[in-house]
C-alpha positions in Angstrom: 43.0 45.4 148.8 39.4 46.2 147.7 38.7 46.5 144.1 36.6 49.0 142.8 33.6 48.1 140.4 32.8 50.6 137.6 29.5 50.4 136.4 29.4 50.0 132.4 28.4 53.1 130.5 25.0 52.6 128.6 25.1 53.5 124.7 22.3 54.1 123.4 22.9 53.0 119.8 19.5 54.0 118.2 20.7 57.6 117.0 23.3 56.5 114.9 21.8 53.4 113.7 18.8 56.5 112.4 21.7 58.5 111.4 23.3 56.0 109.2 19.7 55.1 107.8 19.4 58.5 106.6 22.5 59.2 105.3 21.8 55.7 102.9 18.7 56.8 102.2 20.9 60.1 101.1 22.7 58.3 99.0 19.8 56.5 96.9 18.2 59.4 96.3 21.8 60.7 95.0 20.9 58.4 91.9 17.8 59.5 90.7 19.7 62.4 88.5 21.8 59.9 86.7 18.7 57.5 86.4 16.9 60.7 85.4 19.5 61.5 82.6 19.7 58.3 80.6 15.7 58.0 80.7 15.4 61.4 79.3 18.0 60.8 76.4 16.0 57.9 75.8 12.9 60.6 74.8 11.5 61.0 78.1 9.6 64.1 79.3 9.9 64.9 83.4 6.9 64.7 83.7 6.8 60.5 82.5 9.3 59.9 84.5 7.2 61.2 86.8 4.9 58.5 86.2 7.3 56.0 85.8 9.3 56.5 89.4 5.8 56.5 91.6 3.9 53.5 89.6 6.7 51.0 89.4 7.7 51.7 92.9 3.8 51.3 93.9 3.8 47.9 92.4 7.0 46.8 93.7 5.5 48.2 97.7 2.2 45.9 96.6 4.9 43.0 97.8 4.4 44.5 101.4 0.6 44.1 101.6 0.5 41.1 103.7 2.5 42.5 106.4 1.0 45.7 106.8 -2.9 44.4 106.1 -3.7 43.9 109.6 -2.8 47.5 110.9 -4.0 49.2 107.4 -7.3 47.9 107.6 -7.9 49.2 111.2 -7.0 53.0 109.9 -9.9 55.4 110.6 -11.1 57.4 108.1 -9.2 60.5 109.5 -6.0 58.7 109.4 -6.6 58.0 105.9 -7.1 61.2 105.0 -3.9 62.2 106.7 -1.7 59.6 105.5 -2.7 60.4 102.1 -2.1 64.1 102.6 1.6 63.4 103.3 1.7 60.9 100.1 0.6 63.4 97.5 2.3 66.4 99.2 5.9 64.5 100.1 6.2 62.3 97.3 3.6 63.3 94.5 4.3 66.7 95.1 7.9 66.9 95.6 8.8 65.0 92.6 6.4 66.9 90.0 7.8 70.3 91.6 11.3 69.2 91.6 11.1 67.8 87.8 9.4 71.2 87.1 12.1 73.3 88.4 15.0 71.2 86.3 13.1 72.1 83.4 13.0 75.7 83.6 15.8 76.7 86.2 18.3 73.7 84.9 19.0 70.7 87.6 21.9 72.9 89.3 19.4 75.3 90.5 16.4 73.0 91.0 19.0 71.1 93.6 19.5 74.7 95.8 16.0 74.9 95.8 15.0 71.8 96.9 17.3 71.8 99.7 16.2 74.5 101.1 14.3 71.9 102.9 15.8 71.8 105.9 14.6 75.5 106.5 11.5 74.8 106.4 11.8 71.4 108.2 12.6 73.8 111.5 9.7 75.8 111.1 6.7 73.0 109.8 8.4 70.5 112.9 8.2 73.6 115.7 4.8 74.0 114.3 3.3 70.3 114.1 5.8 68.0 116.5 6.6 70.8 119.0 9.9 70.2 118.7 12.1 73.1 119.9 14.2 75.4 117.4 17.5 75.8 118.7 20.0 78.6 117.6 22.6 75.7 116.5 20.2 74.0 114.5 19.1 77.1 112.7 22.2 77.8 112.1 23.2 74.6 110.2 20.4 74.2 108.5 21.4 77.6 106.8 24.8 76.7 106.6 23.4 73.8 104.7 21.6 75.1 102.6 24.6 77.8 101.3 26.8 74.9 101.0 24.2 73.0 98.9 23.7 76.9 96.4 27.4 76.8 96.0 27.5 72.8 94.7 25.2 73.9 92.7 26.1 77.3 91.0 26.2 77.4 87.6 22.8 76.3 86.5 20.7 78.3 84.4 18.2 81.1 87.2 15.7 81.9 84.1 12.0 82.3 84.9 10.0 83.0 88.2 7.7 80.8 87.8 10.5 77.9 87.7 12.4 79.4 91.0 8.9 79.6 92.9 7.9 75.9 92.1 11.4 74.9 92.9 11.1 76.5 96.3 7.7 74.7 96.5 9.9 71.4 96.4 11.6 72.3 99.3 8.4 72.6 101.0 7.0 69.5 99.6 10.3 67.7 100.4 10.6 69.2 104.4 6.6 68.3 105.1 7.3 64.7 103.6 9.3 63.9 106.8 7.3 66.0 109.2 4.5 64.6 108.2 5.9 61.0 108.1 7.3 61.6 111.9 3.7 63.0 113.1 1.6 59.8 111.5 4.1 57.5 113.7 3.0 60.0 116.9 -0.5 58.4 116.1 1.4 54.8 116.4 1.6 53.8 112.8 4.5 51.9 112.2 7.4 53.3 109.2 6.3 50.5 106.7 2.7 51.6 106.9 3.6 55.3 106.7 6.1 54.3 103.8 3.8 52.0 102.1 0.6 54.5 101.6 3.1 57.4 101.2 4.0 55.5 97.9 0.6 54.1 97.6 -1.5 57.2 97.2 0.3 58.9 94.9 0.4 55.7 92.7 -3.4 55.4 93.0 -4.0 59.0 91.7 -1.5 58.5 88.9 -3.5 55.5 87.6 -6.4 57.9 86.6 -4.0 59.8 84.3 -4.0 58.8 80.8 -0.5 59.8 80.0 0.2 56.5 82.6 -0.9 54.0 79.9 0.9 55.9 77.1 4.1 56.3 79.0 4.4 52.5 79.5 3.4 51.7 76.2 6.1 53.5 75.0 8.4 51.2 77.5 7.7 48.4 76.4 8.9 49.3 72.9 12.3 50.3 74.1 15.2 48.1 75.0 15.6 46.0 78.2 18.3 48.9 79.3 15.3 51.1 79.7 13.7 48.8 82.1 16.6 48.5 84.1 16.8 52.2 83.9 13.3 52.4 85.5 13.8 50.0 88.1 17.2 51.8 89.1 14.8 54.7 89.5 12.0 53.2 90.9 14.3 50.6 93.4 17.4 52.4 94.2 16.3 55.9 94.0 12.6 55.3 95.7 11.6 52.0 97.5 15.3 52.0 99.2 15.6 55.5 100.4 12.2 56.0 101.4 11.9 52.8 103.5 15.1 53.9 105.1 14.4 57.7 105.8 11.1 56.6 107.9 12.6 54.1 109.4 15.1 56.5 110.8 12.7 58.6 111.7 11.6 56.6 114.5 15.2 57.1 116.2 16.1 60.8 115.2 14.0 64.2 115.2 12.7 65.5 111.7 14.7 68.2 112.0 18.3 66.4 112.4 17.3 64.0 109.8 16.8 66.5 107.0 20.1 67.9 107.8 21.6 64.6 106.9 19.6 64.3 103.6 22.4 66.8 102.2 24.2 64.0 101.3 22.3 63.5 98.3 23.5 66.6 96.5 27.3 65.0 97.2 26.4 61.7 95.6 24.3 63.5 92.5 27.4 65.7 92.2 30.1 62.6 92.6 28.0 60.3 90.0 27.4 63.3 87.6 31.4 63.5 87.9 32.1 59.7 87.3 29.3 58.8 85.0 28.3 62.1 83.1 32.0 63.6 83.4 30.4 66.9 84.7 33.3 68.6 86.7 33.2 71.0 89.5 34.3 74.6 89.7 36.2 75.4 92.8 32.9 77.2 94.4 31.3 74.1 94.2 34.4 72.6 95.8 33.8 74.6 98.9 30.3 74.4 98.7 31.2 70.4 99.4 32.9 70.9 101.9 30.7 73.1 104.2 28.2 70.2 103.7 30.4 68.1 105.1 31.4 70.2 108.2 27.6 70.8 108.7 27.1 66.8 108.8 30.4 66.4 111.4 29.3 69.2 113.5 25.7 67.8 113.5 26.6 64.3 114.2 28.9 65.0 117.3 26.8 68.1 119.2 23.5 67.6 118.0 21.2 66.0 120.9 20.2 62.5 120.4 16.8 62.4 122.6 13.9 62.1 120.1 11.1 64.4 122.0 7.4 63.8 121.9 5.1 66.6 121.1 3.4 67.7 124.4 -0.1 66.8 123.2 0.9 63.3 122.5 2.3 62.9 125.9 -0.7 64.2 127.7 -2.3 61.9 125.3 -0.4 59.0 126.9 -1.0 59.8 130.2 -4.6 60.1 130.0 
């Protein structure tokens, strides 16, 4: 009797190993409200912790410098220029426009804003990676982005100029990982996209004068503060930003933003558990249609990660 050989089915792992990445990543940046709080009870403005977020998450990336020296020092001049675009746009930028919003929309409505993200994730990653818009991608994204409104309803909508720098977040916040994704066309590696992303910034902060003053003021506070800091800095920076590069080597910019909703469900779970903030029943739905757009994502969305057409052709040549 002849026995018939099947021929094992090849996984390919890599998409949800970048899909668990991001959704981790998600989750540290979830903290950086409660981290947020306690640092601005303790007679912080947004804007030092600001300062203290980038710096102390600069000198903790400074322990990387060996690793990355090699390929860092071989960056051309243009590559500089546009690896430090994407630091002071994605991570500069994005922080001082999200901190700004909180403090003249309230946090609620800073959130909706920001997350409007992966909007403009579609658009900025048809434009620079050529990657192509598909109706079911538009149409979670949106989906997202009402779910994320509705967590967040309740917040304080006062002042124009506080709604249109909030929006400027989202924009800040999308580009980060486009950006990020088209440096690593050009064959940088995530830890040297990650490490000047944070680097930059850091750098341009150090000419600020409110940077001495803020850690001056520190050091005079108790050791909780530090931890406070290094939460902010560790947890809700260094982690999530090494893992959200990192995952965009295995995923499109577009899907990963759509996973980056999970942040909104840990801000709102912590702020539940730690601040004993509860939800409204709008909010409760708005949870869940973030987590039907992550299901629905995760099972149909494609899991081939397309090169631009340009950087093929440059391959070929």
């Amino acid at each position: 009797m002849e026995v018939l050989k099947t021929r094992p089915i090849a996984v390919d792992v890599k998409p949800w190993i970048g899909t668990i990445q991001i959704v981790m990543a998600a989750i540290c940046w979830g903290t950086l409200g409660i981290f947020s709080t306690y640092l601005s009870q303790l007679g912080f403005s947004s804007w030092q912790i600001t300062i203290l977020r980038i710096i102390t998450a600069a000198i903790i990336a400074i322990t990387m410098l060996p690793k990355i020296w090699k390929p860092l020092s071989r960056l051309t001049l243009g590559q500089w220029f546009g690896l430090g675009l994407q630091s002071l746009i994605g991570v500069l930028g994005m922080t001082v426009c999200y901190l700004f919003a909180v403090l003249h929309v309230g946090a609620g409505t800073a959130v909706a804003l920001l997350y409007t993200a992966p909007v403009f994730s579609l658009i900025f990653s048809h434009l620079l990676l050529d990657e192509r818009i598909t109706y079911k991608a538009a149409l979670l994204a949106v989906v997202a982005v009402i779910g994320v409104g509705m967590t967040t309803m309740g917040g304080t909508t006062e002042g124009n100029l506080g709604i249109a720098v909030g929006l400027l977040s989202g924009v800040c916040y999308s580009l980060y990982g486009v950006l990020g994704k088209r440096a690593m066309h050009h064959k940088h590696s995530a830890p040297l996209v990650f490490f000047t992303s944070i680097l930059f910034s850091g750098i341009v902060l150090l000419f600020i004068p409110t940077t001495y003053t803020t850690y001056y003021k520190l050091i005079q506070l108790p050791v909780i503060s530090w931890i406070y800091v290094l939460g902010l800095s560790l947890v809700g920076t260094i982690a999530p930003f090494a893992l959200y590069m990192k995952a965009l080597e295995k995923l499109p910019a577009t899907r990963a933003s759509v996973f980056t909703i999970f942040e909104p469900l840990t801000a709102i779970f912590l702020a539940v558990l730690l601040l004993h903030q509860m939800l409204s029943g709008i909010q409760y739905i708005g949870v869940f249609l973030i987590l039907l757009v992550a299901l629905l994502n995760g099972l149909t969305n494609s899991t081939n990660v397309q090169l631009p057409r340009w950087f093929r052709r440059q391959k070929l040549s």
